[in-house]
C-alpha angles and dihedrals in degrees: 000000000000081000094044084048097048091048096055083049095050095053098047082052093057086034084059112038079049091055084049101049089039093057097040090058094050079049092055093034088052092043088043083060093063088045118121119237101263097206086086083093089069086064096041104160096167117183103279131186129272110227120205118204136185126231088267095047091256103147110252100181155331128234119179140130089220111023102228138152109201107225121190118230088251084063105051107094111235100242085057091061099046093049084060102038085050083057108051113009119014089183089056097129092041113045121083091232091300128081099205096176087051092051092043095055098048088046098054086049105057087046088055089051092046089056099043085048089235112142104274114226111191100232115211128259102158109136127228079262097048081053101053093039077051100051100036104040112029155019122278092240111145103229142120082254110060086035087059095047085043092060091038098052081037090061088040094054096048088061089043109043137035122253084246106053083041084067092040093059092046100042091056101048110038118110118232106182133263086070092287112129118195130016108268082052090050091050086054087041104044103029103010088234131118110258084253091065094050116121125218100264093045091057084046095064101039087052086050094055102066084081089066124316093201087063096052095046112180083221118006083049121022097146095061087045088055098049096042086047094059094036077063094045088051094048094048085046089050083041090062092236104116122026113239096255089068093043094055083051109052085047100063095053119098114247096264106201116166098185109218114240112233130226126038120020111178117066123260095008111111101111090049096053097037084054094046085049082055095052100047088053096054091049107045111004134255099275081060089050103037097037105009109089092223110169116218131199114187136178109251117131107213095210093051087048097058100041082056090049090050092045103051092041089056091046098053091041095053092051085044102070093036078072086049139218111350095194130258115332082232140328131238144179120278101206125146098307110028091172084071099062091035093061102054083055102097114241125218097267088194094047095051089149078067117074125176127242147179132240102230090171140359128197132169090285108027161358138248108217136173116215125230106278109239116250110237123236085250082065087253122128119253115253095215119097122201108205117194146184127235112204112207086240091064096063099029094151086050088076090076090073109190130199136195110250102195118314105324116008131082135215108214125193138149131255118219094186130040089229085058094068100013112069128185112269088029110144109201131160115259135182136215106251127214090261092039131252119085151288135216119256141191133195092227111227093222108078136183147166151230141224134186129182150194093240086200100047101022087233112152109231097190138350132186121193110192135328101293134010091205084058114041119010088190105118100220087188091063105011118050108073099213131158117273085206103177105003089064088069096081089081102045082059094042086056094056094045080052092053103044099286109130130199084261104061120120129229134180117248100197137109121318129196126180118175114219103199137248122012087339085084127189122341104210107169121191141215109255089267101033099253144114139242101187124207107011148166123259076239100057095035094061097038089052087033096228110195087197094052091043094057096040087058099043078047091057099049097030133242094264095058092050091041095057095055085049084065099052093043089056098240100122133013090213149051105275113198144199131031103278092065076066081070101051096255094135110080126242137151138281092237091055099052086050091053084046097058101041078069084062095049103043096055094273094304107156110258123217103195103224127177096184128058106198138346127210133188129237095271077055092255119160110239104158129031124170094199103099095163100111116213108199097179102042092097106076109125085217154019119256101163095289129150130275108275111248130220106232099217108198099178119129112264099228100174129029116263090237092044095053086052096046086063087036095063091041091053093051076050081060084063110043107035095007144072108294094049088137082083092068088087092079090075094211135091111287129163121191146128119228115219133215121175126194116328086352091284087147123025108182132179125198117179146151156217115200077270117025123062111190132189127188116180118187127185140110114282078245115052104247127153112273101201128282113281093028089118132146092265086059109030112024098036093061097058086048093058084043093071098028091064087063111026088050122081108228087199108063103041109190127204119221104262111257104220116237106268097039114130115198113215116179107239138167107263090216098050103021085220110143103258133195121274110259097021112134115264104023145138140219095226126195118233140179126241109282104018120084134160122286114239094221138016120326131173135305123228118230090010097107103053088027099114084185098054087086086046089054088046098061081056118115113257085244094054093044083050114126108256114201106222140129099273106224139174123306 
C-alpha cells in the first residue's frame, strides 16, 4: 500500500514538473516570439561623435548627443578590458552568455536575506552578454519578462558572435555619465586623455562607473568614486591581472579627474565652427551632425584666425575709447561676501585674458576693486579674494564718459576724479598688465568682422564675426546685410574696362541731378567734401573715389548692365536698380564682397566661397570634397622625364584676365596715391578700395596680395553715425594692415600676375594722355590690344547730355580743386 502510495506520488510529481516544464516551454516559445532580430548588431551604427578640424589637423570643435568614439576591439589596450571585465563579469570569457554560478549565488542571497527578514536587495548578475542583449534590444524594465528575453537573446548572441566582438559592442555603448558613451568617449570625458594614455587608477574609475555614474559621482561623491575605484583595483588584483605593488599604487592616487570642456577647442575660432555647424545642418540634417560621427576637415588657418581675431579686437577697441567711458557692464550688492555674487555673473570664454572685478571703493586717483573668484573644477567657488588697485593713469581715455541721450545721441563730459565714473558695486571688465596689477577695460558697442580667403580656392582661411563670440553668436561676416558703399565701385569700373572703357578714359566729376518722379524729387548725390574735380581719368575717379564720377559713368553704360556682372560676382542673388546701388547703396555681405574680389585677384576665375575642405563619414569615407580642379596626370608612380602634372580648372571665367588686371593696377594706385595710402606701410604690393557709406554709419576695406584677399567691415549692429571722418580709410584700413603685417611674409614679395597680351604705356594720371619716359609725374598704365592712350585730347563721358556741366563752369578754380577723401554714399 506505502509502495502503491509512493508510486502515485511519484507520478503527480513527474505529471507536474512536465506540466512545468511544458508550460514553461509554450511561455519561452510565445515570448521568443516578441523577441527583436539580434543580427541588428551586426549593423550597429551607434551616435557617434562629429569631429571639427582645422587645415593643419588641430581639433576646432565636437558636436554629439551622446558624446561617443567608436573604438574597435583591436584598439582597446588589454589592461582596459580586464579592468571591465573585473568589474562586471569576472567569467566573461567562459559562460555561454549566462553566468549560472553568478545567478545561483544571488539567488541564494537574497533568499538568505528574505529568511532572515533583512531588506532584500536583488543583487546583479546580469553578464557583459546579458548587457548588451539588454541595451540593445530592449527596455530597461525590471520584470520576469525582459529578464527572460535578456537570458534568451544572451544565449543567441554567444552562437552568433565572438567573445570579442560581444566587448566591443559593450564597450562602445555604455553610458558613463557627463553625457560621454563608450569608453574611448569617457577617457576623453573624465580625464581628456585617449584610452592608450590612461593609468591604472583612472581605468579603474571609469570600469567602476557602468554600475551608475550618478552614484560615483567625480565631485558630489568622491568618496563613493574612490571606493568603487579601489573595489575594481582589488578584483583585477584577485583576478591576477595586475601584481599587488601596482594595486597599492594605483590606490593611493586621487582621483584625478580634469573634465574636458566642451565646445570649442582651438582659440579664436568660435564663428568659424558655429558656421561650419550651419552648414553641416543644411547639408545633411541635425541627427548627421549631432549622431552621425562626420569628419570634417575645414579651411581655417589657425595662425591667420587668430591674427584676425587680434586685429579686430584692437581696432574696435581703439574707436571704442575715442567715444569714452559707457558706464559700469552691471552692478551688485556688496554685502559681506561680494566674491559670491561676482562669480554667478558669466565671463567672455572667448576673452579669458579679460576677468571681471568690483569696485569696493573709488577716490580722486584711484579705485579699490575685488577680482571674480575662480569656479572650481567641482563646480564650488573658490574662498580666496584678490583685492586690486586701479591707478587713474591706467584708464586715462576713461575720463570722456559718455551717455546715451534717447535712441541714437550722446552727452559727453570729462571726469576730473575716478569716483566721479567708477561706483561701488560697479562690475567692469579689467586686464593683467605687463608689471602686474591691473587696467580698465570696456566691450565696445561698434562691432565688426574679418575675412580672409584663398583667391585661388576660394578657402577661407579665417573669419571673425564680431568682438566676442560669448557675447554676441551673430556672425557679422555672413550675417549682417550692410552697404559696401565705395568699395562696391571696383566693379562698376571693372564693368566698363570689360566693355571698351580704358584706364584712360575721361569722365566729368561735376554736379549731377536725376529726377525721380512724383513726390520722390531730385536725387543729387555728392563727392565725400562736397567738390569737384571736373574732367578725370577712371584712374583718378576710383583712387579719389569720386561718387560723381562713379554714377556718370553707371549712367553711361546703364544699371542692368552693372547689375548683371553683380550677379556673377556674387555679390548679389537679384536684379539691383537705379544709380545710387553704383554707389553701394544695395546690402550684401561681407563674405560676398571677399569672394568678389578674389575674382579680381585671380585673373576673373569664378569663386565658390568654402569653409570646409573635405568630409568624411564615420567608416572614413569621403563624401564631400571642395576641390573640383581635376588633375589627370598626377598618378605616375614615378618620374621618367614627364611633364609637370597640370591642374585642369573648369570654373566659369567670369572677367577677362586683362580685365581683371586693368582693376587690379588702379586699385594698387588706391594704395599708393588714394584713399587707402596707410597701407603703404606694408611695403608690399596691395591693391584695395576702402568703403564709407552715409554719415559714416558703415567703413569697409577690401584689399589684396597676388594670394590673399582680405575684407574688414566695421560698423554698430544698428546703423548709427559713427562720427564724421570715421571713415574706411580711418577706421577699417588700419585693422587690415594689422593682420597683414603678420599674416604676410616680408621675404618672398610677389608682383600681381600681367596677364599674357598687356601692353604698359607711361601716361599722366590726371589726363590719361600718353606721356614721355622719364617725365615727372607719370605711370606706367596697363591696356588691351588694341586700345592705347591718345596722345591729345580726346572725349569726356557724361559731358554732352550733362545740363549742370555750364553751372560747374561758372565754379572758382579753388572750389573745383581735387579733395583726397573716402567717397561714400550720398
Amino acid at each position: 500500500m506505502f509502495l502503491r502510495f509512493l508510486g502515485h506520488m511519484i507520478g503527480i510529481g513527474i505529471l507536474g514538473i512536465s506540466l512545468i516544464f511544458g508550460s514553461l516551454f509554450f511561455y519561452i516559445r510565445e515570448i521568443s516570439k516578441e523577441l527583436p532580430d539580434y543580427d541588428i548588431l551586426n549593423h550597429y551604427e551607434p551616435p557617434v561623435t562629429t569631429r571639427i578640424y582645422s587645415s593643419n589637423g588641430s581639433l576646432m570643435a565636437e558636436y554629439a548627443r551622446e558624446r561617443r568614439l567608436y573604438l574597435p576591439i583591436d584598439a582597446v589596450p588589454s589592461i582596459v578590458k580586464q579592468a571591465f571585465i573585473s568589474a562586471e563579469d569576472k567569467n566573461f570569457y567562459n559562460h555561454i552568455g549566462i553566468d549560472f554560478l553568478a545567478l545561483g549565488k544571488a539567488t541564494f542571497d537574497w533568499l538568505k536575506a528574505k529568511i532572515s527578514r533583512r531588506v532584500a536587495r536583488a543583487r546583479g548578475a546580469s553578464t557583459i552578454t546579458q548587457q548588451v542583449a539588454k541595451n540593445f534590444l530592449l527596455t530597461s524594465d525590471r520584470t520576469v519578462d525582459r529578464k527572460i528575453k535578456e537570458a534568451i537573446l544572451a544565449l543567441r548572441i554567444e552562437s552568433t558572435y565572438s567573445k570579442e566582438k560581444i566587448l566591443e559592442l559593450y564597450l562602445n555603448e555604455i553610458p558613463f555619465g557627463l553625457g560621454s558613451y563608450g569608453v574611448a568617449g569617457a577617457a576623453l570625458r573624465y580625464f581628456n586623455k585617449s584610452v592608450h594614455e590612461l593609468e591604472l587608477h583612472e581605468i579603474a574609475y571609469l570600469a567602476g562607473l557602468p554600475k551608475g555614474p550618478n552614484n560615483y559621482h567625480p565631485y558630489k561623491k568622491t568618496n563613493a568614486a574612490l571606493k568603487r575605484r579601489n573595489w575594481v583595483i582589488n578584483r583585477m588584483f584577485v583576478n591576477g591581472y595586475i601584481t599587488v605593488k601596482k594595486a597599492k599604487k594605483a590606490k593611493a592616487m586621487d582621483l584625478s579627474v580634469h573634465l574636458r570642456k566642451r565646445g570649442n577647442y582651438l582659440t579664436a575660432s568660435e564663428y568659424f565652427s558655429e558656421e561650419v555647424r550651419r552648414d553641416i545642418i543644411n547639408r545633411y540634417g541635425k541627427k548627421q551632425l549631432y549622431e552621425g560621427g562626420l569628419s570634417i576637415r575645414t579651411t581655417l588657418n589657425p595662425k591667420l584666425q587668430t591674427l584676425a581675431k587680434t586685429a579686430l579686437k584692437a581696432g574696435l577697441i581703439n574707436y571704442d575709447r575715442k567715444r569714452g567711458y559707457y558706464g559700469a557692464y552691471q552692478k551688485i550688492g556688496l554685502g559681506k561676501d561680494w566674491g559670491i555674487q561676482l562669480a554667478k555673473i558669466n565671463k567672455l570664454s572667448d576673452l579669458p585674458e579679460w576677468l571681471l572685478a568690483v569696485v569696493l571703493k573709488s577716490d580722486d586717483t584711484s579705485a579699490k576693486i575685488g577680482i571674480q573668484p575662480n569656479r572650481l573644477t567641482d563646480g564650488k567657488i573658490a574662498k580666496k579674494r584678490i583685492i586690486s588697485t586701479l591707478q587713474l593713469s591706467d584708464m586715462a581715455w576713461a575720463k570722456k564718459n559718455t551717455q546715451r541721450k534717447g535712441k541714437k545721441k550722446r552727452r559727453s563730459w570729462i571726469a576730473k576724479h575716478v569716483s566721479d565714473f567708477l561706483f561701488p558695486g560697479d562690475v567692469v571688465w579689467v586686464s593683467p598688465k605687463d608689471n602686474g596689477g591691473y587696467k580698465l577695460e570696456q566691450i565696445p558697442e561698434v562691432s565688426g568682422a574679418v575675412v580672409a580667403m584663398d583667391p585661388h580656392t576660394g578657402r577661407v582661411l579665417a573669419m571673425v564675426g564680431g568682438f566676442s563670440f560669448s557675447l554676441s553668436q551673430f556672425n557679422r561676416a555672413t550675417q549682417a546685410q550692410r552697404q559696401p558703399g565705395s568699395s562696391f565701385k571696383p566693379f562698376v569700373y571693372a564693368v566698363a574696362l570689360d566693355n571698351g572703357y580704358t584706364p584712360s578714359s575721361i569722365i566729368l566729376d561735376a554736379p549731377f541731378v536725376r529726377d525721380q518722379g512724383g513726390a520722390l524729387g531730385s536725387w543729387e548725390p555728392k563727392n565725400y567734401g562736397g567738390k569737384y574735380a571736373g574732367p578725370s581719368t577712371l584712374r583718378l575717379g576710383i583712387e579719389k573715389s569720386r561718387n560723381l564720377m562713379t554714377v556718370r559713368l553707371a549712367n553711361d553704360m546703364g544699371m542692368p548692365l552693372i547689375s548683371e556682372y553683380s550677379k556673377r560676382f556674387g555679390i548679389y542673388d537679384k536684379d539691383i536698380r537705379g544709380l545710387a546701388a553704383s554707389l553701394g547703396s544695395r546690402e550684401t555681405t561681407v563674405i560676398r564682397m571677399v569672394s568678389a574680389y578674389s575674382v579680381l585677384a585671380n585673373g576673373g576665375k569664378k569663386i565658390y566661397p568654402s569653409m570646409i575642405d573635405r568630409i568624411q563619414n564615420r567608416y572614413g569615407k569621403t563624401i564631400y570634397r571642395h576641390e573640383k580642379r581635376s588633375c589627370k596626370t598626377c598618378n605616375f608612380d614615378s618620374w621618367n622625364h614627364q611633364d609637370e602634372p597640370e591642374l585642369i580648372d573648369e570654373r566659369d571665367q567670369i572677367l577677362d584676365p586683362m580685365t581683371a588686371y586693368q582693376i587690379t593696377s588702379m586699385m594698387e594706385g588706391v594704395v599708393l596715391r588714394g584713399t587707402a595710402r596707410r597701407v603703404q606701410s606694408l611695403g608690399v604690393p596691395i591693391a584695395g578700395k576702402t568703403g564709407t557709406t552715409n554719415e559714416e554709419r558703415d567703413a569697409w576695406f577690401v584689399g589684396y596680395s597676388p594670394d590673399l584677399v582680405v575684407g574688414v567691415y566695421v560698423g554698430y549692429d544698428q546703423p548709427e553715425p559713427m562720427g564724421h571722418g570715421n571713415t574706411g580709410g580711418r577706421l577699417a584700413t588700419p585693422i587690415f594692415v594689422d593682420f597683414m603685417t603678420s599674416a604676410l611674409s616680408r621675404n618672398v614679395v610677389i608682383d600681381f600676375r600681367v596677364p599674357e597680351g598687356i601692353k604698359l604705356y607711361p601716361i599722366n594720371p590726371k589726363t590719361g594722355l600718353l606721356a614721355e619716359l622719364g617725365a615727372s609725374d607719370v605711370i606706367m598704365e596697363a591696356f588691351k590690344p588694341g586700345t592705347a592712350p591718345p596722345h591729345e585730347g580726346h572725349s569726356i563721358i557724361g559731358l554732352k547730355s550733362d545740363l549742370l556741366y555750364q553751372e560747374w563752369m561758372t565754379i572758382s578754380d579753388a572750389e573745383k580743386a581735387v579733395l583726397s577723401g573716402t567717397g561714400g554714399l550720398y
